[in-house]
N, C-alpha and C positions, 0 to 999 in steps of 0.2 A: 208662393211655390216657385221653384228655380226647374228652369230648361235648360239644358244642354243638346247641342247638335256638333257635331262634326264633318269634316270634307275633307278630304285631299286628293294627291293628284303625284303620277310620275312624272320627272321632269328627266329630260336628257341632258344634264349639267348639271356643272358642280353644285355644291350648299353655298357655297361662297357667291356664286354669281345667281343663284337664286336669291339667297340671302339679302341680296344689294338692288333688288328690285324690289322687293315688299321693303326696305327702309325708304325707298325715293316716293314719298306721297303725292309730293309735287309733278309727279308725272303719271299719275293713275288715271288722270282723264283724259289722258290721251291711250292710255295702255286697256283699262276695263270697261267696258259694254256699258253697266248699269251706273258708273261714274260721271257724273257735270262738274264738279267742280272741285277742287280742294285748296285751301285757305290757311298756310302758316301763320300761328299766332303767335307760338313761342319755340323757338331749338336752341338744344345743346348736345353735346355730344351723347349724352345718356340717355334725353328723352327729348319729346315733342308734342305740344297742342296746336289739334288741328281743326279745320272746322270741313265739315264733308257734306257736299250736298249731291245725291243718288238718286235714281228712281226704285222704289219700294212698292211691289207689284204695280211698278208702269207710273206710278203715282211721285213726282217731284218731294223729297225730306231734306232737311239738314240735323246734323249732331255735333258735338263735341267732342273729342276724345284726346286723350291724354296719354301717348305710345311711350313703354320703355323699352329701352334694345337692351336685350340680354346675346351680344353681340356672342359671346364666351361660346354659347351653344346655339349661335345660330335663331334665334326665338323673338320674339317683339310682344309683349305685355302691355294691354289697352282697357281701359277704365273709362267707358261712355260719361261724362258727365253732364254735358246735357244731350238727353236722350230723343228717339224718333218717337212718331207717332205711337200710343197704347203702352210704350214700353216705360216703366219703372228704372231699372239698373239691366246693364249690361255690360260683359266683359268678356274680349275675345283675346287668344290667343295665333300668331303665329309658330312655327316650328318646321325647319328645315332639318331633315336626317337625311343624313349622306347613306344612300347603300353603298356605293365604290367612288373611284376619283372620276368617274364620268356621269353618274345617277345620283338624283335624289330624292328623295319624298317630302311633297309640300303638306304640313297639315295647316286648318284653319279650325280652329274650334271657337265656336259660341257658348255663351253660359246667360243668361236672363230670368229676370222675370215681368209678369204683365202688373200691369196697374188696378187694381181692384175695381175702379171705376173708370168705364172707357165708351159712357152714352156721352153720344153728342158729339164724339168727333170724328164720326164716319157714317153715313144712311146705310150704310152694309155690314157696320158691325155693333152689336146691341150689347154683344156679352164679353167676361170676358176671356171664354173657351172661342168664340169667334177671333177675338183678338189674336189672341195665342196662336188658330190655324193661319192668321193673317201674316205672322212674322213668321212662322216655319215655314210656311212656303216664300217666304219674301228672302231668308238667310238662304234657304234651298238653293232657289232657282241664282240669287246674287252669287254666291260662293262656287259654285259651279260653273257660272260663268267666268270669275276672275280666275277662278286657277286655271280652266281652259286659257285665258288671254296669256297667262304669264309664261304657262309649258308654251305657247305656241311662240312669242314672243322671244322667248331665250334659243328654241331650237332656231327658227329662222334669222336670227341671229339683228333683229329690230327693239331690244330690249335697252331700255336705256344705260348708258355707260354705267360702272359698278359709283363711281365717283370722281373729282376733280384728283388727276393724278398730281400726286407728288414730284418736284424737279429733282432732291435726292433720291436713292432707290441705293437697294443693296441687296445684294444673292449670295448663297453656300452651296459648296458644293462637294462630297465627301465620296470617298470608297478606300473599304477596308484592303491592306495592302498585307499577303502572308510574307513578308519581309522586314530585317530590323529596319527602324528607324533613322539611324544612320546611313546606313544602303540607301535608303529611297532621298533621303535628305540631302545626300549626298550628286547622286544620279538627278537631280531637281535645280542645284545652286551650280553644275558644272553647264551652261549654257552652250557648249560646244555639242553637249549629247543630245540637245532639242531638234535635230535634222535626221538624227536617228531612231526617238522616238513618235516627233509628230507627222504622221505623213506629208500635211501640207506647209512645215517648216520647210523651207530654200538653206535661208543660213542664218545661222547667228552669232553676231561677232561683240565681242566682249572690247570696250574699251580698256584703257588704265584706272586700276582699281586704288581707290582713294580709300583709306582706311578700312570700314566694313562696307562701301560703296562698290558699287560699278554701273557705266553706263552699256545697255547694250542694245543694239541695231538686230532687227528681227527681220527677215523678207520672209514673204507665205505667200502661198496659189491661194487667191478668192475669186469666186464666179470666174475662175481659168486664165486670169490675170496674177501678176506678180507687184504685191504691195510690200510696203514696205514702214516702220515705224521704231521709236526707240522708248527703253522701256528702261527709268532709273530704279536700281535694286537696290537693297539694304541688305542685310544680313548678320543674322541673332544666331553664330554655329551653337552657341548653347544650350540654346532650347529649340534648334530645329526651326529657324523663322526665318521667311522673306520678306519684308514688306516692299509694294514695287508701287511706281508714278509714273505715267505717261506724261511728259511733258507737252506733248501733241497728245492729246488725245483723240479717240474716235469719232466719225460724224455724229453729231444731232447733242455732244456732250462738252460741256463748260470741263469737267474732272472725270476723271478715272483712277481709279487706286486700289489699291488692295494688300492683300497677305495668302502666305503659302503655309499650311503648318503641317507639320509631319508629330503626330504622336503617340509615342511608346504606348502598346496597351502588352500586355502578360503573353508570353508563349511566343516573341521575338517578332510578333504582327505588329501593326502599327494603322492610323487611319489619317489620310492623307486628305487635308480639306483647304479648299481654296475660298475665301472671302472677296468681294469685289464691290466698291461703293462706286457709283455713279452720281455726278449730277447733269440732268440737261441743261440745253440754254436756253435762254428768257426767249428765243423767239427760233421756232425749229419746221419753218416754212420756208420753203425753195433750195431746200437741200436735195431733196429726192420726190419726186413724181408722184404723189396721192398722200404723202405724210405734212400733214398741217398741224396738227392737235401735238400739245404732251402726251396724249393715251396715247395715239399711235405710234407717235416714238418711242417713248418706253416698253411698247407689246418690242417692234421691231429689234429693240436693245435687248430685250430681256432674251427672246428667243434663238438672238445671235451668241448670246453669251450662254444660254444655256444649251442650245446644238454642240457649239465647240469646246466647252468645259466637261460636258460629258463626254465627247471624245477625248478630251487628254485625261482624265481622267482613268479611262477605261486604258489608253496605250501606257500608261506610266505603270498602271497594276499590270498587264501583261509582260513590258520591259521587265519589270523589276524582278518579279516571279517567275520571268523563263530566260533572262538575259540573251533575249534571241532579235536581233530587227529585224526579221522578218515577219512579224505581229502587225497587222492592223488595223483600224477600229475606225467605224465609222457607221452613220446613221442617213436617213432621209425621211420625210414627213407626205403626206398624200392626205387628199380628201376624200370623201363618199358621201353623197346627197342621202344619207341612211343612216339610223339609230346607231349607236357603239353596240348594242346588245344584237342588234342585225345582225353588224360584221361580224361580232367574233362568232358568232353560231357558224357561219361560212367557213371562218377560217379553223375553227376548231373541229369540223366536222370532213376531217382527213378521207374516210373513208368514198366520199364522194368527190372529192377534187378530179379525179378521170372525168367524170360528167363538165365539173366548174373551169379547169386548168388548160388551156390550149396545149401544154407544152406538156400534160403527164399523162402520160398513157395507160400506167395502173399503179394502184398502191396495194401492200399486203398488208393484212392489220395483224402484228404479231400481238399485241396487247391494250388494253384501253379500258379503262376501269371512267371514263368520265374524264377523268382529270390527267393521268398519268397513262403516257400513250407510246407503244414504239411502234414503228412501220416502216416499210421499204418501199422506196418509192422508184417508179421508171420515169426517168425523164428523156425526152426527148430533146437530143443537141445537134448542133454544128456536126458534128463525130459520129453520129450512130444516138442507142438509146444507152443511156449511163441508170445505173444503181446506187440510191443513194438513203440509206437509211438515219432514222432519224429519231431521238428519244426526246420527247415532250412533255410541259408542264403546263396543264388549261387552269389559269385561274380566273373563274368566271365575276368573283366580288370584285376583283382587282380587274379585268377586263384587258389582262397581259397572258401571253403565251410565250414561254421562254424553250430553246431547246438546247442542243450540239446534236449533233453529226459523227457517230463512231467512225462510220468510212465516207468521208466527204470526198466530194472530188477530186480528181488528179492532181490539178495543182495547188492544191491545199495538202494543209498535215492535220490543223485542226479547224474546225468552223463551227461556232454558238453564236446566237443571237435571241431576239426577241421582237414579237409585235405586240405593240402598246395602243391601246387607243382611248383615245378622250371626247368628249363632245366638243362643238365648236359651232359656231354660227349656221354653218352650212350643211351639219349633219356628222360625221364623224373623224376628228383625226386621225391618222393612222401611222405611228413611226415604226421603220421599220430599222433596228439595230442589228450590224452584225462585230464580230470580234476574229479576223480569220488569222492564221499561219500560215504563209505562203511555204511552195515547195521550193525553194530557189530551183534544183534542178530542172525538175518539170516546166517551170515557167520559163529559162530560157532557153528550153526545147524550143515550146508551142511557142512564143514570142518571136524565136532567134533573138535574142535580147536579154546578157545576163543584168545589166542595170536592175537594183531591187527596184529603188523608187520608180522606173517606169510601171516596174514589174505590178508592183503596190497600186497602182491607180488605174492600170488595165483589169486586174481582178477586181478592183472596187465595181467598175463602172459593169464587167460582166455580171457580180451578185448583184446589184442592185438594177440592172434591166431585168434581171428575173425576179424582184422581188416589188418592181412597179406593174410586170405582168402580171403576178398574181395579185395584186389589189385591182387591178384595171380588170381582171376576169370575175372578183368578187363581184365589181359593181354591175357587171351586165347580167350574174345570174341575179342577182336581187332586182336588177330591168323586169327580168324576166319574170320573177316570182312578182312583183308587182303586177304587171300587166296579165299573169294567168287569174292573178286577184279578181 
């Protein structure tokens, strides 16, 4: 007769980085409770024999098993072969389901059966309906505790790395642009218009162009310094291609390279995608202050290249589609010692931010079906109290809130954005993206200062002080809500 049991468990994180804990065997006796010891005998990339030795109600066993990763969906396929104590055959599954890019669901299911004859190797178990209560409470109590270990393990962020990272690495990065392809393609290869588009472009000066070549000299504001680096282009006008080389490339990387593509899609749009390969170098210690490992280089690479890739990304689509430089685009990242599904409850939950928000004094809820939300909000400023209403989009699978602003602030025209949140080691990402239209007028009122690019990184720094208050006021009503706990 066959048994079946089941467990699982929510995790605050991805499938991916759950997924990369249940393949590490090798590290379970340090991760799970009822784990002593584990024993590779055989890997490859598709499977693995292992030999495992646990306590089984308190009681020291070892087994066999024979794991295949069915990597595709996230799942790990296990065929006891030599079996524990009473047990006949057994075969368990793993399965990782992603609810959203922050949540998962760990399942562990069991499938058995007992051995028909099971006198003699326990004074406590005679039959073998004993037997049987003896492993269902032994998978119970084990399986419960390991996915406990593992949710706890990835939130606190002590879980073993996912794997030996890779020195190559390569990123995409795409948005739909309502403009032909030639336009953006065009606006993209002219290197003189990067000072107009990207905010933290200084300048960029184009060498003498060598057949479909050019070498060009790029300066940008990073962490409020002026750097500086040169970047060799290629250029395919035919089909809308850049390919570019850093000949210096960035810290912690041997190579840097990539491609630009602009392409035609139907109705005169087109989608603008950036490609980027990197390789580290063989040794990426005493470059910078706490980065020893390739992982933590390549985290630090990747989330450099993807902060500022979405930002030009997001200015090239607004340039292109409103031909205006007064557009611009920019992001910041925060933490919260609290669930993703925490936060956005906080932040979705508008109607209450007068209690949460130091700086809002009331909000009117003109509509809010759950998901789809508009309200006027009073904010409290430098100036007096300003009115600022605001049409929203809560999507709780996805763990994003996107909006705009019909009547944004004075010195705007237009202002959308979005908070994103992820899990993370320490309990929840939170980026906060905006996309504003400055007012030129207005700004070199209130400034005295018609310069845009001043203009541009005064209003950065004002929406994003108000958009580190409201995460920073999240986290102390969730203080709060903890401690009335």
């Amino acid at each position: 007769m066959t048994h079946t049991q089941s467990h699982s468990i929510v995790c605050n994180a991805p499938a991916a980085a759950v997924y990369a804990v249940i393949c590490q065997s090798e590290h379970w006796p340090k991760l799970f409770e009822p784990c002593l010891a584990v024993e590779v005998l055989e890997r490859s990339d598709a499977e693995e024999l292992i030999r495992v030795t646990a306590r089984v109600n308190g009681e020291p066993m070892s087994w066999e098993s024979r794991r295949a990763f069915r990597r595709e969906i996230f799942g790990i396929d296990t065929q006891v072969i030599k079996t524990m104590q009473f047990v006949e055959s057994m075969q368990t599954s793993w399965r990782v389901v992603q609810l959203n890019p922050a949540q998962s669901v760990l399942v562990l299911e069991h499938e058995y059966s007992i051995l028909p004859d099971v006198a003699g190797q326990n004074p406590e178990v005679e039959t073998q309906e004993q037997a049987r209560a003896f492993i269902a409470r032994a998978i119970s109590a084990n399986s419960t505790r390991e996915l406990g270990n593992i949710r706890d393990a990835l939130e606190q962020g002590s879980a073993p790395a996912a794997q030996e990272v890779a020195r190559s690495r390569s990123t995409s990065h795409s948005t739909l642009c309502h403009a032909s392809a030639p336009e953006v393609y065009a606006l993209i290869a002219d290197a003189g218009n990067w000072p107009k588009i990207f905010d933290s472009c200084v300048s960029a000066t184009a060498g003498a162009r060598l057949g479909n070549s050019e070498l060009v000299h790029i300066e940008a504001m990073q962490e409020g310094k002026v750097v500086g680096w040169d970047t060799l282009r290629r250029y395919h006008d035919d089909i809308f291609r850049i390919d570019f080389h850093l000949p210096v490339p960035m810290p912690f990387l041997q190579e840097m390279r990539g491609q630009w593509r602009v392409i035609p899609i139907d109705g005169g749009s087109c989608v603008l995608n950036v490609t980027r390969y990197f390789e580290l170098l063989d040794d990426v210690s005493g470059i910078r202050e706490g980065i020893t490992t390739h992982a933590q280089a390549s985290a630090l690479v990747n989330r450099f290249i993807d902060d500022n890739a979405g930002t030009e990304m997001q200015a090239v689509k607004s340039f292109v589609e409103n031909r205006d430089a007064a557009f611009s685009a920019f992001s910041a990242r925060y933490t919260l010692p609290y669930a993703p599904d925490q936060v956005f409850e906080v932040l979705a939950d508008a109607s209450r931010w007068p209690e949460v928000l130091p700086h809002c004094s009331g909000v009117s809820i003109i509509y809010d079906d759950g998901q789809n939300q508009e309200f006027v909000m009073d904010i409290n400023t430098a100036h007096g109290t300003e009115h600022f209403r605001s049409i929203r989009k809560c999507e709780r699978a996805a763990l994003e809130i996107s909006y705009f602003q019909p009547k944004p602030p004075a010195l705007l025209r237009t202002h959308s954005g979005r908070w994103l949140l992820r899990a993370c080691g320490s309990g929840t990402e939170v980026t906060s993206s905006h996309v504003v239209q400055l007012n030129p007028l207005r700004c070199a009122e209130q400034f005295d200062d018609a310069d845009l690019r001043r203009n541009k990184q005064r209003v950065k720094e004002l929406v994003m002080k108000n958009s580190k208050a409201t995460v920073e006021a999240c986290g102390r009503w969730l203080d709060q809500i903890k401690v009335a706990a």
